[in-house]
C-alpha positions as CSV (number, residue, x, y, z in Angstrom):
1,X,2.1,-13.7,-18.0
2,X,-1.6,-12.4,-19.7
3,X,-1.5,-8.6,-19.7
4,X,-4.4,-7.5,-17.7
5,X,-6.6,-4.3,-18.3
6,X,-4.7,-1.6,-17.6
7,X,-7.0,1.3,-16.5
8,X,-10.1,0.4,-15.2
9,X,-13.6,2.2,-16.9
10,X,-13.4,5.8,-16.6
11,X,-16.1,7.2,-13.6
12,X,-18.9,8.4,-14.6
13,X,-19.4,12.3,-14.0
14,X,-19.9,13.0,-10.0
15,X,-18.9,14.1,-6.9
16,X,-16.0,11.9,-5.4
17,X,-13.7,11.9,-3.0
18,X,-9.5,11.6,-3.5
19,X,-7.6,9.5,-0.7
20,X,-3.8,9.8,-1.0
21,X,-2.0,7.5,1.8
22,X,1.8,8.0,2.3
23,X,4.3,7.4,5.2
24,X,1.8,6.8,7.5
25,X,-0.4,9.8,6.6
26,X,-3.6,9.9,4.6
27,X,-5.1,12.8,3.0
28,X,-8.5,13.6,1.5
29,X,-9.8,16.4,-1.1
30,X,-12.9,16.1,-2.6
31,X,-13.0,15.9,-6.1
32,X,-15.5,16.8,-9.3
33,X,-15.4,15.0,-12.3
34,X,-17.6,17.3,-14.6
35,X,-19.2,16.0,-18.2
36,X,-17.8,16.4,-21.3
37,X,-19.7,19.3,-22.8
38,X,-19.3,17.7,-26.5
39,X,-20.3,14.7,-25.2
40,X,-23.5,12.9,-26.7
41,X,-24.0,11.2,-23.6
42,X,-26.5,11.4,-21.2
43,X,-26.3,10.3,-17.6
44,X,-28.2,7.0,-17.9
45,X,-25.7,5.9,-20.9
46,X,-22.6,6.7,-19.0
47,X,-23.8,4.7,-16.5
48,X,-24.5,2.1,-18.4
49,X,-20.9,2.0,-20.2
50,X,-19.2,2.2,-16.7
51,X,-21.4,-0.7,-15.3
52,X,-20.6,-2.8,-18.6
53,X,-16.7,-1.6,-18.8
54,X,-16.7,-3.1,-15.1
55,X,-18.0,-6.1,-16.1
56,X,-15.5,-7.3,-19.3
57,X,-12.7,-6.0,-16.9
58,X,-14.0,-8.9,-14.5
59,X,-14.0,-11.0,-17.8
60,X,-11.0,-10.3,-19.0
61,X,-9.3,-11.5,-15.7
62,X,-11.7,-14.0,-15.0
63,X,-10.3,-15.4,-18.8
64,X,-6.7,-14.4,-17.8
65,X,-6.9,-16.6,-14.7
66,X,-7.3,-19.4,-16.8
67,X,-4.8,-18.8,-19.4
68,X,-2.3,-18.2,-16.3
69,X,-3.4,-21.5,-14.8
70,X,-2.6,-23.3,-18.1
71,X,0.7,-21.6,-18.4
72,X,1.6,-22.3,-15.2
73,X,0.8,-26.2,-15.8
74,X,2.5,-26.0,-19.0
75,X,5.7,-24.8,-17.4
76,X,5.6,-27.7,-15.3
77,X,5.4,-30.2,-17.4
78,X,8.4,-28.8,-19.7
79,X,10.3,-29.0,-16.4
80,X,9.2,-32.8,-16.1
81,X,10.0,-33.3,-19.5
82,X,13.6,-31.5,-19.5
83,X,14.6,-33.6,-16.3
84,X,13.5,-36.9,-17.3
85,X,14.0,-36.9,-21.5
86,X,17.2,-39.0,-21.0
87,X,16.1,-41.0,-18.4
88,X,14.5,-44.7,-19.9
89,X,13.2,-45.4,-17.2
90,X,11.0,-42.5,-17.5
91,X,10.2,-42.3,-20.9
92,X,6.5,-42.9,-20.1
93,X,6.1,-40.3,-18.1
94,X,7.6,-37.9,-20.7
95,X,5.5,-39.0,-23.4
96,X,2.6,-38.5,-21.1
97,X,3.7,-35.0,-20.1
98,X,4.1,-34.3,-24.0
99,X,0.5,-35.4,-24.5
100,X,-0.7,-33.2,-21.6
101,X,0.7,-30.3,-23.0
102,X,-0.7,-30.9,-26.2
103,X,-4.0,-31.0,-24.6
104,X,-3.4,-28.1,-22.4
105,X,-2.3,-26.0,-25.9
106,X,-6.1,-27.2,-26.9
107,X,-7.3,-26.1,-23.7
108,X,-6.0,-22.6,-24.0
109,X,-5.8,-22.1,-27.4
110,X,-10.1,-21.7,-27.1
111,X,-8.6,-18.7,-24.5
112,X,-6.0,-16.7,-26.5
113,X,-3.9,-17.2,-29.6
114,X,-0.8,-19.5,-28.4
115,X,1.5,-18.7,-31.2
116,X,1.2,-14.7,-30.6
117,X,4.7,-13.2,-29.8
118,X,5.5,-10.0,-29.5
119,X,5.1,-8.9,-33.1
120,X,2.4,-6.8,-34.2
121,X,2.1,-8.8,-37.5
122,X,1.5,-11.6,-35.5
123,X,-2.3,-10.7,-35.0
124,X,-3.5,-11.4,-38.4
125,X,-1.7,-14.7,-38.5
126,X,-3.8,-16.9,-36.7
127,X,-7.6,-16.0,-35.4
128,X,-8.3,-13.9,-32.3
129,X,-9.7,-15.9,-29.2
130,X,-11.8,-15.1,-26.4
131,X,-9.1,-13.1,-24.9
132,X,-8.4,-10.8,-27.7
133,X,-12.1,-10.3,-28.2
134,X,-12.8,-9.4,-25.1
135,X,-10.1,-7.0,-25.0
136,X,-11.3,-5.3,-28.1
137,X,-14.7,-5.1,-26.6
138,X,-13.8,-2.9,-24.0
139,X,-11.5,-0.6,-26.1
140,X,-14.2,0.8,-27.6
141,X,-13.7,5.0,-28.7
142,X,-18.3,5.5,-28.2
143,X,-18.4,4.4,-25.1
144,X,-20.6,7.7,-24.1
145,X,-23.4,6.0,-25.7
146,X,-23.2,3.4,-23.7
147,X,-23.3,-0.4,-25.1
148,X,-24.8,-1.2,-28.0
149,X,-27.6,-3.9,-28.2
150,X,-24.1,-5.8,-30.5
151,X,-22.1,-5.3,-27.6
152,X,-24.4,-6.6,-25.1
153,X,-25.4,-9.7,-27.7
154,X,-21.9,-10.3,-28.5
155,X,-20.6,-10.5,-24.5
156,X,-23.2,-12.8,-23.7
157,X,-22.1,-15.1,-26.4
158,X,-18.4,-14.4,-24.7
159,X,-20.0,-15.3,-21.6
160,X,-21.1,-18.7,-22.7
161,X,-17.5,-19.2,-24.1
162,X,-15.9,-18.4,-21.0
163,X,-18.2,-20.9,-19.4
164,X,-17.3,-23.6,-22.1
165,X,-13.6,-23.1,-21.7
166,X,-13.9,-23.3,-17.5
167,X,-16.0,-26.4,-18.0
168,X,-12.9,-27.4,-20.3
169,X,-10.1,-26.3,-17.8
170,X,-12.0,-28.0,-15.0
171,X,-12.4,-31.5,-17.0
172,X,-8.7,-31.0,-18.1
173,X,-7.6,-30.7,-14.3
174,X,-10.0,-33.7,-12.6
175,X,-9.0,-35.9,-15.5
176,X,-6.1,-35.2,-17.4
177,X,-4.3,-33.9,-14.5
178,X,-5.0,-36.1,-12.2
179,X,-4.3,-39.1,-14.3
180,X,-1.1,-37.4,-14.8
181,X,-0.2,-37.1,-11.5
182,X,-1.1,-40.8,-10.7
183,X,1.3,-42.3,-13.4
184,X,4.1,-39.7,-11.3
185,X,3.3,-41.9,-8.1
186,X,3.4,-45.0,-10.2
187,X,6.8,-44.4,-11.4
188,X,7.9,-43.5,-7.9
189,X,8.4,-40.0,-8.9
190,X,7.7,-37.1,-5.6
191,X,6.0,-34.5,-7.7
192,X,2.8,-33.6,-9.2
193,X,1.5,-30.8,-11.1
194,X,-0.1,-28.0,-8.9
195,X,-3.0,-25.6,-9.5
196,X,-1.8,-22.2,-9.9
């Protein structure tokens, strides 16, 4: 599983109110959140870092939805491959699931960086993707300033990735998949590979 965002953008200063629900019972306090008073930021720039922290944490999921959607087909197709490899009747449909990995690895590997483990030295192995970018985007130490004319120019270019790689996952799923799924029926086979 793609970590997701953790904590959300911080709120901008204001007045707000606290809802605690609990066995049954909900209670309300109102609470102030009060600027920093070393702050360089005005109102107008920590409202525009909130409004553009909100929108890469919709990216980042948006893009981890797809990574989890390939995972999830790649999963099931080493299942395929681990019940059928000694089967000869089925060796087509293993190479085919082999192939379709292959090409969901390509799919995903525009997404995030497929051979990262859990090793920090891992990160300078192999170039960051979308997902890494993104995530290094938002964790940003300025953000009272609000975003940069970079950041903005550098998300939209993210945005016309992301829209590249969903053009990619859907062609991989109508096609690919689908092929896929007919040669299962041809070889008499009662499964298919399902959407996450």
């Amino acid at each position: 599983m793609i970590p997701r965002v953790v904590r959300g953008p911080l709120v901008v200063p204001g007045h707000y109110t606290v809802r605690l629900t609990a066995a049954g019972r909900t209670l309300t306090a109102p609470l102030t959140v009060l600027a920093d008073p070393h702050s360089l930021g005005t109102p107008a720039t920590l409202e525009a870092e909130h409004q553009f922290q909100a929108t890469l944490v919709e990216e980042i999921d948006r893009v981890s939805d797809m990574i989890e959607h390939l995972e999830w087909t790649r999963k099931q197709l080493e299942t395929i491959v681990m019940r059928y490899e000694h089967d000869p009747a089925q060796q087509a449909v293993v190479e085919a699931a082999k192939k379709l990995e292959d090409r969901a690895i390509a799919v995903e590997g525009q997404l995030i960086d497929v051979y990262l483990t859990d090793g920090n030295e891992d990160l300078n192995r192999h170039p960051s993707e979308l997902y890494q970018k993104l995530t290094a985007l938002y964790d940003k130490d300025e953000a009272d300033e609000g975003p940069t004319a970079a950041d903005l120019a550098v998300n939209t270019d993210f945005r016309q990735w992301m829209d590249k790689s969903e053009t990619a996952l859907r062609q991989f799923e109508q096609t690919d998949v689908s092929h896929f799924n007919d040669l299962l029926k041809t070889h008499h086979l009662a499964m298919t590979i399902q959407p996450a």
